[in-house]
VEXKEDO-226558 format. One line per 8 residues: their letters; for each residue x, y, z of C-alpha. Coordinates in steps of 0.5 Angstrom, whole numbers, always signed. Layout:
N
A = X,Y,Z  ... $
This chain:
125
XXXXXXXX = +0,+0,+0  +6,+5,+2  +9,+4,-4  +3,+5,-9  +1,+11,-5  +8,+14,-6  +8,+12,-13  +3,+14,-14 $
XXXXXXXX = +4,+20,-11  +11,+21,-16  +6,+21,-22  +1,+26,-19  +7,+31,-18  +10,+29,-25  +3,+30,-28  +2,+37,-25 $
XXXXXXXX = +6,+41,-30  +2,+38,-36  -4,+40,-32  -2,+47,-32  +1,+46,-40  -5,+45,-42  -11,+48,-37  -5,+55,-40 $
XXXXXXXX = -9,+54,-47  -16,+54,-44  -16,+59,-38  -11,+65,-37  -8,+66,-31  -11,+61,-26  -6,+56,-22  -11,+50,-23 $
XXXXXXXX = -17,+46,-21  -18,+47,-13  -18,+39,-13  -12,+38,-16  -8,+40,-9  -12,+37,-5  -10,+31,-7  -3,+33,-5 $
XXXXXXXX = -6,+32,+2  -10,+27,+0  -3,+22,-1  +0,+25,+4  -5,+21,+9  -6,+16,+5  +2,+15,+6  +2,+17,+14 $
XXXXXXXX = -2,+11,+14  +3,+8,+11  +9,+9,+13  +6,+8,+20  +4,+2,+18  +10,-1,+15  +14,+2,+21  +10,-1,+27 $
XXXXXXXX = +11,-8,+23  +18,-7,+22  +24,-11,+26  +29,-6,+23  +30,+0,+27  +33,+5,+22  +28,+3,+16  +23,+6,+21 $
XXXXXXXX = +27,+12,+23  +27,+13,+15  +20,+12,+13  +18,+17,+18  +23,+23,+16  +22,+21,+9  +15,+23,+11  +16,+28,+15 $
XXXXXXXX = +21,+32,+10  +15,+31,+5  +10,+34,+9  +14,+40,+11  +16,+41,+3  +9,+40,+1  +7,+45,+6  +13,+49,+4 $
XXXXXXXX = +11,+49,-3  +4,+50,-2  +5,+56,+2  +11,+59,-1  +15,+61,+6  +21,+59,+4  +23,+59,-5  +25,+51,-6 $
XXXXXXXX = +26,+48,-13  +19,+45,-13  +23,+39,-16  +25,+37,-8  +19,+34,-7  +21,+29,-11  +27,+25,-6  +22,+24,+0 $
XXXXXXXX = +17,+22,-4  +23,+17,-8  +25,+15,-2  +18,+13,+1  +18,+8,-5  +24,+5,-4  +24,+4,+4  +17,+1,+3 $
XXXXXXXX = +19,-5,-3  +25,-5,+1  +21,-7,+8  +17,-12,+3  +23,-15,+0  +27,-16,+7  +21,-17,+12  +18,-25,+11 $
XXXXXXXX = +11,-24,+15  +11,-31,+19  +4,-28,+22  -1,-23,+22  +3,-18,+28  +10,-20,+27  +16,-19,+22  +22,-23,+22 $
XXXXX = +27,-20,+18  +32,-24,+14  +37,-17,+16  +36,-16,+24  +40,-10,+24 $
């Protein structure tokens, strides 16, 4: 789920520019349809989800501590962006929202479910 939402989270931003492109043609000085932003904090509640779900059922300390930073550098940046406090290249958004991807297909890849409430990684770090 964490690794979907990211993902998808991924092509919502790189789709973004091209909503803009496009709607440039139609309506003049508009920054887009009010739902398109919504949906940045839609995925970012969907992923906070997911990160806490995935950090909960994870043995590997540091990868839980990376989940929640990603999270939280992604939702600081999405705040930031949204409200221009401080001028950041939008392409930032980018390296938490990669990052969440990889450590959830990492957490997939290393972790072996034996039951529903515990996960033994092959790693124990």
């Amino acid at each position: 789920m964490g690794a979907l939402a990211s993902g998808l989270c991924v092509l919502h931003c790189l789709a973004t520019p091209l909503l803009f492109i496009v709607q440039a043609g139609a309506t003049c000085g508009e920054a887009g349809p009010w739902w398109w932003s919504v949906i940045d904090f839609l995925f970012l509640a969907v992923s906070a989800v997911a990160v806490w779900k995935s950090a909960r059922e994870s043995n590997l300390k540091w990868l839980s501590s990376a989940l929640y930073v990603s999270w939280a550098v992604l939702a600081l940046l999405l705040v930031n962006h949204r409200l221009h406090l401080i001028p950041l290249p939008h392409m930032l958004l980018y390296l938490p929202a990669l990052a969440l991807v990889g450590f959830h297909i990492y957490n997939l890849r290393s972790c072996q479910c034996v039951d529903d409430g515990c996960c033994v990684s092959e790693h124990t770090v």
